[in-house]
Backbone as CSV, one residue per row, in Angstrom:
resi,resn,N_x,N_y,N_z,CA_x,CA_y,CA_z,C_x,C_y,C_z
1,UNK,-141.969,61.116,121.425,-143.408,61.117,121.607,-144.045,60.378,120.440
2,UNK,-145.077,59.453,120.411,-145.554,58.571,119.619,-146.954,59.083,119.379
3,UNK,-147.227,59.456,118.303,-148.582,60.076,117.761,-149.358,58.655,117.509
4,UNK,-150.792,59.075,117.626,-151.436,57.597,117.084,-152.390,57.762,115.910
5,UNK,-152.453,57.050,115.040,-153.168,57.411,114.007,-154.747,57.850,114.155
6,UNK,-155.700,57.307,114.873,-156.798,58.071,115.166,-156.839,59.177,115.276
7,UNK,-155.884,59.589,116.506,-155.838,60.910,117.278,-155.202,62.257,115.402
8,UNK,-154.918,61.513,114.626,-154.575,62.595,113.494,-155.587,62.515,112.905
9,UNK,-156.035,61.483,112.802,-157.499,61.772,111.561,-158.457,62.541,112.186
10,UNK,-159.114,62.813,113.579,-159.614,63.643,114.294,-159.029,65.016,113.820
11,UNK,-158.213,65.279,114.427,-157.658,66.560,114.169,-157.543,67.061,112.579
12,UNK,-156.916,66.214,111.935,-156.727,66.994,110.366,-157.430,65.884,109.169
13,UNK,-158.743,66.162,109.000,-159.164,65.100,108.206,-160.154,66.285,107.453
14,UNK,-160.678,64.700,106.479,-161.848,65.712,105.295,-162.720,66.869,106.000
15,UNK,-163.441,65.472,106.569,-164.603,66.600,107.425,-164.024,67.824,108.326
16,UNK,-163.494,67.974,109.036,-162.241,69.503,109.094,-162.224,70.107,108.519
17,UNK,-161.337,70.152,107.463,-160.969,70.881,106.459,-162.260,71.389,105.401
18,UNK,-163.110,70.832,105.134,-164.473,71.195,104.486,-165.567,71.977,105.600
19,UNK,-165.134,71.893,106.952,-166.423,72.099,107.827,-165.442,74.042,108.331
20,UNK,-164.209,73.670,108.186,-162.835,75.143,108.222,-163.548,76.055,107.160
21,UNK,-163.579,75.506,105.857,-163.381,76.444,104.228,-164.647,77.043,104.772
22,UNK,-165.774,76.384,105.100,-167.471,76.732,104.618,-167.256,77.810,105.976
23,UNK,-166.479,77.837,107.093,-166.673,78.984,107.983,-165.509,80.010,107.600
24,UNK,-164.495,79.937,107.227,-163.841,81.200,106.922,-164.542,81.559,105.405
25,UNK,-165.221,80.917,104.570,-165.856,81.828,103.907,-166.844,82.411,104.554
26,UNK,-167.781,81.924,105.465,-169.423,82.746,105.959,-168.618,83.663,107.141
27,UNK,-167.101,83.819,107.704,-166.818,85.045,108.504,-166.379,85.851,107.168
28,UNK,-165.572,85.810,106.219,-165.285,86.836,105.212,-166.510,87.358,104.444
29,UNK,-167.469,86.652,104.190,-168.957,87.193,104.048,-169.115,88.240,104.452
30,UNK,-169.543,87.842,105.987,-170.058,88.746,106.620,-169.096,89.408,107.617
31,UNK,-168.205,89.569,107.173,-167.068,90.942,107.329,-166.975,90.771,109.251
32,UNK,-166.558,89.290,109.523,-166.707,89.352,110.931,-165.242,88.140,111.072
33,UNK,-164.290,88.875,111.032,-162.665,88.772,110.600,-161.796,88.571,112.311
34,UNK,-162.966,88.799,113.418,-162.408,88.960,114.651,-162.550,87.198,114.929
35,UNK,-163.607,86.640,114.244,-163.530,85.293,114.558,-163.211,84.390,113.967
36,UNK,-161.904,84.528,113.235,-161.133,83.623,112.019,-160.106,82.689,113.045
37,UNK,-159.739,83.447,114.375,-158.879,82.325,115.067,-160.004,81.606,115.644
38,UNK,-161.218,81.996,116.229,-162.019,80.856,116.816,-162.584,79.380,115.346
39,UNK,-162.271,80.082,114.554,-162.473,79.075,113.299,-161.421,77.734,113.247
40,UNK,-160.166,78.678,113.581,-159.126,77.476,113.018,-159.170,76.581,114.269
41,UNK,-159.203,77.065,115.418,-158.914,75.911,116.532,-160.430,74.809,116.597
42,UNK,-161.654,75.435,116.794,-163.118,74.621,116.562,-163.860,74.814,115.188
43,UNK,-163.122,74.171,114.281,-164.317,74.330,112.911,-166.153,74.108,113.124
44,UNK,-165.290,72.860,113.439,-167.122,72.215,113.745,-167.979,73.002,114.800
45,UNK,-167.669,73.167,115.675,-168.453,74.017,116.983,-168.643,75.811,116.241
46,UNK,-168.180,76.373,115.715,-168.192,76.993,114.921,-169.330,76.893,114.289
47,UNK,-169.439,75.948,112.835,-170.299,75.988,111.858,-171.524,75.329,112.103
48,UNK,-171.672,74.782,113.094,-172.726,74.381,114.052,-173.091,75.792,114.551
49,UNK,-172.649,76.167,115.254,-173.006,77.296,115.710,-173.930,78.498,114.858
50,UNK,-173.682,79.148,113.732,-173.564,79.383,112.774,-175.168,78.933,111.938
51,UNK,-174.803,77.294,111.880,-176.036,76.603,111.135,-177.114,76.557,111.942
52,UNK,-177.092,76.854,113.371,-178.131,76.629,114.646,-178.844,78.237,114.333
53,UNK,-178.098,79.241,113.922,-178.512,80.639,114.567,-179.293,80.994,112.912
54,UNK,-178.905,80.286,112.039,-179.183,80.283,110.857,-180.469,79.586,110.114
55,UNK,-180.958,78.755,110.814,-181.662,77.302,110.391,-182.588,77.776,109.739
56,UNK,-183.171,78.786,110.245,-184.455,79.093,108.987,-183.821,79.494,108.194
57,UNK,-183.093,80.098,107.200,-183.005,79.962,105.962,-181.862,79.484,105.199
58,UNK,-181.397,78.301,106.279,-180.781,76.700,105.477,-181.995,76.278,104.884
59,UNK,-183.082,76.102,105.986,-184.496,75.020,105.724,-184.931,75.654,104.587
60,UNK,-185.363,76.780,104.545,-185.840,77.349,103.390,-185.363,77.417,101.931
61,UNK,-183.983,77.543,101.998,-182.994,77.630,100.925,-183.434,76.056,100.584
62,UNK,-182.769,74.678,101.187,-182.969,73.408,100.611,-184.315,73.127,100.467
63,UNK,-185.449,73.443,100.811,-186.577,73.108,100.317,-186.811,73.919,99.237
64,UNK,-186.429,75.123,98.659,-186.607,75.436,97.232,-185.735,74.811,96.370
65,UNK,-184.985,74.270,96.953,-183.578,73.588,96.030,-184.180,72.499,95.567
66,UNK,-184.473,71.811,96.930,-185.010,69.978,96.418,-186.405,69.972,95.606
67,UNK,-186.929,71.458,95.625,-188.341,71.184,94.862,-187.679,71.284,93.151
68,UNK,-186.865,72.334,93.051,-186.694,72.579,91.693,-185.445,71.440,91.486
69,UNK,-184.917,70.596,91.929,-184.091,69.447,91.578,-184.470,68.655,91.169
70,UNK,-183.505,67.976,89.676,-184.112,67.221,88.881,-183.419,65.756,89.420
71,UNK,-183.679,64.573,89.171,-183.256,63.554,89.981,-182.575,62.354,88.881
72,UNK,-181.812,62.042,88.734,-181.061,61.206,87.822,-182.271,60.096,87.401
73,UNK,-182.906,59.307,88.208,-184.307,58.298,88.118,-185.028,58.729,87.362
């Protein structure tokens, strides 16, 4: 069987593996351990999920962030 290189970078790449960590930490957070296999097979659909049910206080959190951020310029 001949794997093709696209079809691996899809499956096991940066964005994966960073979009995996940020949801098995926010299920060990919040002590919700029943959905650690729906993590490993859909990271992304997952932390989408997650960031959708969440949005008001992503928005809120980065707009106090970017006000008190100082800017290299």
């Amino acid at each position: 069987m001949q794997t093709h290189p696209i079809m691996t970078h899809f499956v096991m790449g940066t964005t994966r593996n960073f979009l995996m960590g940020g949801s098995l930490c926010y299920a060990i957070q919040n002590e919700k351990y029943w959905e650690i296999p729906i993590l490993f097979i859909a990271p992304s659909i997952y932390s989408g999920y997650y960031a959708f049910k969440n949005k008001d206080i992503i928005i809120n959190d980065l707009k106090k962030n970017f006000k008190t951020a100082k800017t290299f310029f």
